[in-house]
Structure formats: structure tokens, C-alpha cells
C-alpha positions in Angstrom: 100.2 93.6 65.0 98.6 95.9 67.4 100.8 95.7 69.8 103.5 96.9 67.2 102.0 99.5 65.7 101.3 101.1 69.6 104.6 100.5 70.1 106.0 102.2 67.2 103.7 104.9 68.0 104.7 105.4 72.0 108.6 105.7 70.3 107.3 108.6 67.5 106.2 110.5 70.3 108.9 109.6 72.9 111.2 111.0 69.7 109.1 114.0 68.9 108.4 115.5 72.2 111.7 114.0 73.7 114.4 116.4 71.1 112.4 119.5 71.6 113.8 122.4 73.1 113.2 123.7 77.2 111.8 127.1 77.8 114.7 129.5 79.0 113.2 132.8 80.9 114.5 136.1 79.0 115.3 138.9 81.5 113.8 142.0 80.0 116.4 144.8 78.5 117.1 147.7 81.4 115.0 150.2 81.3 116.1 153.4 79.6 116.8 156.9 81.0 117.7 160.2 80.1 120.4 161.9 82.7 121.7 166.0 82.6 124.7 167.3 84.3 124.0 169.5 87.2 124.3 173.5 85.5 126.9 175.0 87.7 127.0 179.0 87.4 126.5 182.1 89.2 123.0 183.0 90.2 120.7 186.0 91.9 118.1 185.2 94.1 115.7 186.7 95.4 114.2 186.1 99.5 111.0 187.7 99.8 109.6 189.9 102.5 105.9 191.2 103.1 105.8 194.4 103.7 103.4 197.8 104.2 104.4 201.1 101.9 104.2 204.0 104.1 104.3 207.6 103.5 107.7 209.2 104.4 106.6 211.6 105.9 102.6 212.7 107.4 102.5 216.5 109.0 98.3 217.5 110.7 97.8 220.4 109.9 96.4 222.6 112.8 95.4 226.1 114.0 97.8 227.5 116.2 95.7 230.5 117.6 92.2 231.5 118.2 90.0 233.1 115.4 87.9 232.5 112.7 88.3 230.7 109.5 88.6 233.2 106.7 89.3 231.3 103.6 90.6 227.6 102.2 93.1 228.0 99.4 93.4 224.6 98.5 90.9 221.4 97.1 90.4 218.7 98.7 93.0 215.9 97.4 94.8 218.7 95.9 99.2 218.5 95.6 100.9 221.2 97.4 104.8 222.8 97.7 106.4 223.5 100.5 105.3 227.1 101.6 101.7 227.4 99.1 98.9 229.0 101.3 96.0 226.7 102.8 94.1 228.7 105.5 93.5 232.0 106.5 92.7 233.2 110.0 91.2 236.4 110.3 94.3 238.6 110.9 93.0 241.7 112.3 92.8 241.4 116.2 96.5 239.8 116.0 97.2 242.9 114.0 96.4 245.3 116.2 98.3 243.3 118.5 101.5 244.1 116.6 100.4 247.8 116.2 100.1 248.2 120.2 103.2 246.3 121.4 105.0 248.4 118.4 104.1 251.5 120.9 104.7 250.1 123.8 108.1 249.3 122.4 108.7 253.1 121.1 107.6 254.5 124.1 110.1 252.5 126.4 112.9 253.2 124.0 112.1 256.8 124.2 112.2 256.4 128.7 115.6 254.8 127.5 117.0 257.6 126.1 116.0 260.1 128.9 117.2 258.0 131.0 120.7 257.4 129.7 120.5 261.4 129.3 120.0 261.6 132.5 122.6 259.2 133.8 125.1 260.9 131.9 124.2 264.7 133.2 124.5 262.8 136.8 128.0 261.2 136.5 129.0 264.7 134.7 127.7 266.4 137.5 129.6 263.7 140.1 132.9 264.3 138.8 132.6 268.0 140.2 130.8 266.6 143.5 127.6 268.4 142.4 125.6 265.6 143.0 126.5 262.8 145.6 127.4 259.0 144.9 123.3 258.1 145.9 122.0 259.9 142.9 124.8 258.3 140.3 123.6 254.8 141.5 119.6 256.5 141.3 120.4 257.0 138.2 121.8 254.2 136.6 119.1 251.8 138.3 116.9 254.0 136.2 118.7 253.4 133.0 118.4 249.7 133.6 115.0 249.6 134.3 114.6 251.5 131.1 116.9 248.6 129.2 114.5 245.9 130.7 111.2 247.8 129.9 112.7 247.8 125.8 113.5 243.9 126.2 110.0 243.1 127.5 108.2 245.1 124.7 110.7 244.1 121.9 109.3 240.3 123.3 105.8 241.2 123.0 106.4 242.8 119.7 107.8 239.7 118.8 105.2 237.2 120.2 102.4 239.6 118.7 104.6 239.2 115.2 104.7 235.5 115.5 100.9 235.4 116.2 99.9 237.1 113.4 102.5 234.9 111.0 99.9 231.9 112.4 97.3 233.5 110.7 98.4 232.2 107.5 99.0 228.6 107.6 101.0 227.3 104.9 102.5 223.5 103.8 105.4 222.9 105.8 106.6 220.5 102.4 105.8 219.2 99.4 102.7 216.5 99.5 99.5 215.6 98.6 96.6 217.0 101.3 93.8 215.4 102.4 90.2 216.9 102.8 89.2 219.7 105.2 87.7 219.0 108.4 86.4 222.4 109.0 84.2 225.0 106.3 84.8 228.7 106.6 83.7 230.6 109.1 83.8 227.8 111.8 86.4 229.6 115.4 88.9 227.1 115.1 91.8 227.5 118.1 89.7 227.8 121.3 91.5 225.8 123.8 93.6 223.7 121.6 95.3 223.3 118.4 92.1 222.2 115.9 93.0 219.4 113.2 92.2 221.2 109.7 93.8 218.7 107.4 96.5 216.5 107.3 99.7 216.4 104.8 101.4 212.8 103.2 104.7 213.5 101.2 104.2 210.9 98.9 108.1 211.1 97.2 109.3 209.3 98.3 107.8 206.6 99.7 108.7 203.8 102.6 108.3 200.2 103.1 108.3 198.8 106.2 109.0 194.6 106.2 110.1 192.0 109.1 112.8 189.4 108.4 112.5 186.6 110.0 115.2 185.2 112.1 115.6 181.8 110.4 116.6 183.6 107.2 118.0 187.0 108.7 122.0 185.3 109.0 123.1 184.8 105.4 122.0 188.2 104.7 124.0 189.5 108.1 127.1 188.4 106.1 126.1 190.6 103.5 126.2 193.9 104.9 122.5 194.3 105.8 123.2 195.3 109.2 124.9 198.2 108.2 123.0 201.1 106.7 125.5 203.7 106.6 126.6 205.3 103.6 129.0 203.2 101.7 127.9 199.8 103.1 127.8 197.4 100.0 123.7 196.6 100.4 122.5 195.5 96.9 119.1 197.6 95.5 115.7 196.2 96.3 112.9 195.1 94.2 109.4 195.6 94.9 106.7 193.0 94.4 102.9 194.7 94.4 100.1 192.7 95.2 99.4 192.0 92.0 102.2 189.8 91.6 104.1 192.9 89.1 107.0 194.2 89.9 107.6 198.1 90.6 109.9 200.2 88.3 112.1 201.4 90.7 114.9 199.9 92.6 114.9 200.9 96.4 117.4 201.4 98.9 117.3 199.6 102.2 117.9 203.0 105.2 116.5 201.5 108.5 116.9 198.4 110.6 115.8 197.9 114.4 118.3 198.0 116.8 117.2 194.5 117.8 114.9 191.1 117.0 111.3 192.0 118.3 111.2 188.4 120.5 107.6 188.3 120.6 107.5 188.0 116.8 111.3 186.8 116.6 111.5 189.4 113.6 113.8 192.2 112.8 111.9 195.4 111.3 113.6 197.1 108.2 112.7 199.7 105.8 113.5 200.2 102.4 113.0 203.4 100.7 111.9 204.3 96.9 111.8 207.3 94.8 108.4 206.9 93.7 108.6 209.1 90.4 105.7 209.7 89.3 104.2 208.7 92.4 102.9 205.6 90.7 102.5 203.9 94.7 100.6 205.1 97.3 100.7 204.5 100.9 98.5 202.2 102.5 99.6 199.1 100.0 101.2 195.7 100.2 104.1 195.0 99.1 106.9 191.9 99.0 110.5 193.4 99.2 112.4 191.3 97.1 116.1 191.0 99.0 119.0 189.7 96.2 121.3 187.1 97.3 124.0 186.6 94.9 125.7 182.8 95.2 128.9 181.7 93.2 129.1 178.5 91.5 125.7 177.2 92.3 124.5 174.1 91.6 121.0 174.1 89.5 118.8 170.7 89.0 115.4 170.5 87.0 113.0 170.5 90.3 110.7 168.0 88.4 113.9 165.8 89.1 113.7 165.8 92.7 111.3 163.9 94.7 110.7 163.1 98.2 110.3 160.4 100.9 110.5 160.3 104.9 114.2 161.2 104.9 113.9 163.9 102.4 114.7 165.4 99.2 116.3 162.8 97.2 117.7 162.9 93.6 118.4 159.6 91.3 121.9 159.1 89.7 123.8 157.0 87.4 127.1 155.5 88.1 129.8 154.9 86.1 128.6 151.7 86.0 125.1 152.6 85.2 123.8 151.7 88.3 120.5 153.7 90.2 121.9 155.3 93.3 119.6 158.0 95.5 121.3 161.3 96.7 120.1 163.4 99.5 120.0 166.7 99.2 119.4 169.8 100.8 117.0 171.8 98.7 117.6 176.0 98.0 115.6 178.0 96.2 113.9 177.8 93.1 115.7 179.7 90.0 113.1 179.8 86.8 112.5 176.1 86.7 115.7 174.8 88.1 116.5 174.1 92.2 119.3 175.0 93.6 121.2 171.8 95.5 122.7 173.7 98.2 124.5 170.4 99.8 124.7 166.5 98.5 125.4 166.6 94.8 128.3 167.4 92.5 128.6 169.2 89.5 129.7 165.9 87.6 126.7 163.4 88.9 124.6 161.9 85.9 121.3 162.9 87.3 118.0 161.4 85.5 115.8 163.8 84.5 113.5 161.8 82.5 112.4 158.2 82.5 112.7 158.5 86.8 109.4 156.2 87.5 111.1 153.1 85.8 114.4 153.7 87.8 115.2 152.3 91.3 118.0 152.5 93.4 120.0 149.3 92.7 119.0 148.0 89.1 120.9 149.0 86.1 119.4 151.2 83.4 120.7 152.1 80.1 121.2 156.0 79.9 119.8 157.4 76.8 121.5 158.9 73.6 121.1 162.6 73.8 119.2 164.1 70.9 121.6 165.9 69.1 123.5 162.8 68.6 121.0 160.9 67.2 120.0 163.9 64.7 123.4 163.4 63.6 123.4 159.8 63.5 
């Protein structure tokens, strides 16, 4: 009886366990992504430059003769125009310099007249052999050292004259001055030309910048080389240190006539009309050199990663398989890269959902979001 009943029991169990089902392993689904056409349009960038504004123009003022310091018609700091009056050098002993060259001047015009009086009675007096050939040539020797003796005091009338016009000293352009180095009264002149203040033209203003050589060729194909009126250069921009931008566009006028090798850097300058004079000389500045590229390609740049052999994007295939693409990286356009070689316009690049996709495994791309609001 025991025996049956464990026997009966063994088949239950042989039965029970025996029909049930095995455990089958259930591949998880593919992991979803999101993927975006490359944008494809034309774009302005902008390489960047530092640079160092510079006054167009800087003039020191100085005393060109010997005297004393009779007034200062300026402040300190103070605008100018071309031609106002900032010093005064006592005129008087240059103007009695004028007054005693001006007789010396009359008084040798006066030996000119006798003496071309004379030289004419003398070749009258010839022509009836009154007088022999000896005193016509007298004669006109005297009339010629007459003519000199007028040249030579006309030129110390006119060196006197230009000595007293450097009494007053005026600004030789339009600028901004800076303070006086001498107070009046102080000899200024004795022995050399003596600083009194110095002169920045402000309007406009220059900015000198270096290009490096690694980035100076695609702008050669631009035009940059050429400065010359009529040479298609596009305006600057100017970045201040502050990170603003100026107003103004500016106009690049200069380039060296070669690559400095020690610093393997071209100098340029770029100049702007500084209305207003809003900058000032003495500050940094990036110049901001536009590059205009047709039918570029534009990626997110949080879409692009990188390992040992570079700047890689993820794609979808057509069969919505993970492949890598290497590209070569350009710059940065709002938040968008430009791909400057390696991807086409029509590649299904993912953009979101990138650190569950691999090269190699399947994915399932994503239904944009305006089709499922209209779902």
C-alpha cells in the first residue's frame, strides 16, 4: 500500500514538473534614438585676431628756437584743431631780427640800383669809346655783386621771418594733447629742440594684429593680400576686451610685406572711424576677420565626441545600423559645428540618446515630435 501510494506520488510529480514550460532568454528591444539631418546653408564666420588700437597718428610737440616761454593756450587733456595756438615764445628778439635783415635788404637793393645806373652810363659811354672795355666789365661785376648782396639779405629776411613764425607754435592737426612738460617762464630751445607736449589724433583710430601662418591661406584666397582700392576685403569687426563688440565696421589698409619668421606671423592693420571717439589708444582688441562659406555643413557640437583618432560623429543606416564618421571639425556657428570634411548633407546623425548607441548594434530612430502631436 505504501509502496503504491509513493509510486503514484513520484508519477504526479514526474507529470507536473515534466509538461511545464523551459525558460527562453528575451533579447531586450533596441534602444531608441533621436537623429537630425545635417543643416546645409551659407554661413559667415568669423577668425579672430588679438590686436593693440593705436593712435593714427602721434606728433611731439617741441620748441624750434631759443627763448622763453611766454604763455600756454591750452589745458592739459584739452582737444585741439589743426592750426589753434598752444605756446608762445617771446617774439621780440626774433623781431628785431626781421626789422634788421629788412634793412640790410633795402640797403643792398638801393647799391643795386646805383649800380645798374651805373652800368648803364658805362656801356652808353662805350658805344662812343668814352670809356674802355675794362671799365664796362668793372662795371657789370659791380652790378652782380649788387644782385648777390639782395639774394643774401632777402635769405636772411626770410630765415629771420621763419624764426619769428616759431614763436607761435600751433597744432599741426586735429587731436587730443597731452599735459605740458614745461610752466611758463622756463628758456626752452637752448641747444635742442625741448619736448613741450605731445599730440594723438584719435579719429581715426588703428589696430595693429598678427595672423598667424596656419590660418593666413584661406584668407590669401580672399583678397587680403591686396589693400589697394577696389580689392573685394570684407569690413572688420572689433571685439573689446570686454567681450562687446564696437559699433563700427573697419577697413583693413596695411599688411607687411612679409611673414615675421621669428614669430611666423604676418602684421596687418585695420583702420576705424572712431566717431565719437568712443576707443582710445592703448586698448586690446580682437579683430574679427569674416569668412563667408557656401553650402556648409552644420551639426549640433554636443553631437560630436572624440577618441584617439578624432572627432567622430554616430549615424544611422538605412538599415538602422550605428556607424561612426570621422570628421574634420570647423568652426563653431551659434551652437552648431561646422563638418568641414566626412559627412553628407543626407546622413541621419543622432543627436540625442548617443550614450546608448554603439557602432554596430541596431537602434530604433525615434518619431519626431511633430508627428506624434499629430498622432
Amino acid at each position: 500500500m505504501n509502496k503504491t501510494i509513493l509510486t503514484g506520488l513520484a508519477c504526479a510529480l514526474v507529470l507536473t514538473f515534466g509538461c511545464a514550460k523551459k525558460n527562453e532568454f528575451q533579447a531586450p528591444p533596441a534602444p531608441e534614438v533621436t537623429v537630425q539631418n545635417p543643416e546645409q546653408k551659407d554661413v559667415t564666420v568669423y577668425q579672430g585676431f588679438p590686436g593693440r588700437l593705436v593712435a593714427s597718428d602721434h606728433v611731439e610737440i617741441r620748441a624750434r628756437v631759443k627763448g622763453f616761454l611766454k604763455t600756454i593756450d591750452f589745458e592739459d587733456g584739452q582737444r585741439v584743431k589743426e592750426g589753434e595756438l598752444l605756446f608762445t615764445i617771446e617774439p621780440e628778439e626774433y623781431q628785431v631780427a626781421v626789422e634788421s635783415t629788412e634793412a640790410k635788404l633795402a640797403q643792398a637793393e638801393a647799391s643795386k640800383k646805383l649800380a645798374d645806373a651805373t652800368l648803364q652810363r658805362t656801356q652808353e659811354a662805350y658805344k662812343t669809346e668814352a670809356v674802355s672795355k675794362l671799365d664796362v666789365l668793372r662795371a657789370e661785376a659791380e652790378m652782380q655783386g649788387a644782385e648777390a648782396l639782395v639774394m643774401e639779405a632777402q635769405a636772411a629776411l626770410d630765415n629771420a621771418l621763419l624764426n619769428l613764425s616759431y614763436t607761435e607754435i600751433r597744432a599741426p592737426m586735429t587731436g587730443r594733447l597731452s599735459r605740458r612738460t614745461l610752466s611758463i617762464g622756463n628758456l626752452v630751445g637752448d641747444g635742442s629742440s625741448t619736448l613741450l607736449t605731445t599730440l594723438v589724433m584719435e579719429a581715426p583710430i588703428d589696430v595693429f594684429f598678427n595672423i598667424d601662418e596656419r590660418v593666413l591661406i584661406p584668407f590669401l584666397k580672399m583678397g587680403v593680400r591686396e589693400t589697394r582700392p577696389g580689392s573685394e576685403i570684407p569690413p572688420l569687426k572689433l571685439e573689446l576686451a570686454n567681450g562687446t563688440l564696437h559699433s563700427e565696421e573697419g577697413l583693413l589698409n596695411y599688411i607687411d610685406p612679409e611673414i615675421d619668421p621669428d614669430t611666423g606671423t604676418l602684421r596687418a592693420r585695420a583702420v576705424f572711424a572712431n566717431k565719437g571717439t568712443k576707443l582710445l589708444p592703448g586698448l586690446y582688441g580682437k579683430i574679427l576677420l569674416p569668412n563667408n562659406i557656401k553650402n556648409a555643413i552644420l551639426v549640433p557640437d554636443l553631437a560630436i565626441q572624440r577618441d584617439m583618432s578624432g572627432a567622430y560623429v554616430l549615424v544611422v543606416t538605412a538599415e538602422n545600423k550605428v556607424e561612426s564618421r570621422y570628421i574634420k571639425r570647423g568652426s563653431l556657428v551659434d551652437t552648431n559645428r561646422i563638418v568641414e570634411e566626412g559627412l553628407t548633407a543626407d546622413e541621419r546623425v543622432i543627436v540625442e540618446g548617443i550614450q546608448r548607441a554603439r557602432p554596430g548594434i541596431e537602434v530604433r530612430v525615434a518619431t519626431p515630435k511633430l508627428e506624434k502631436e499629430n498622432h
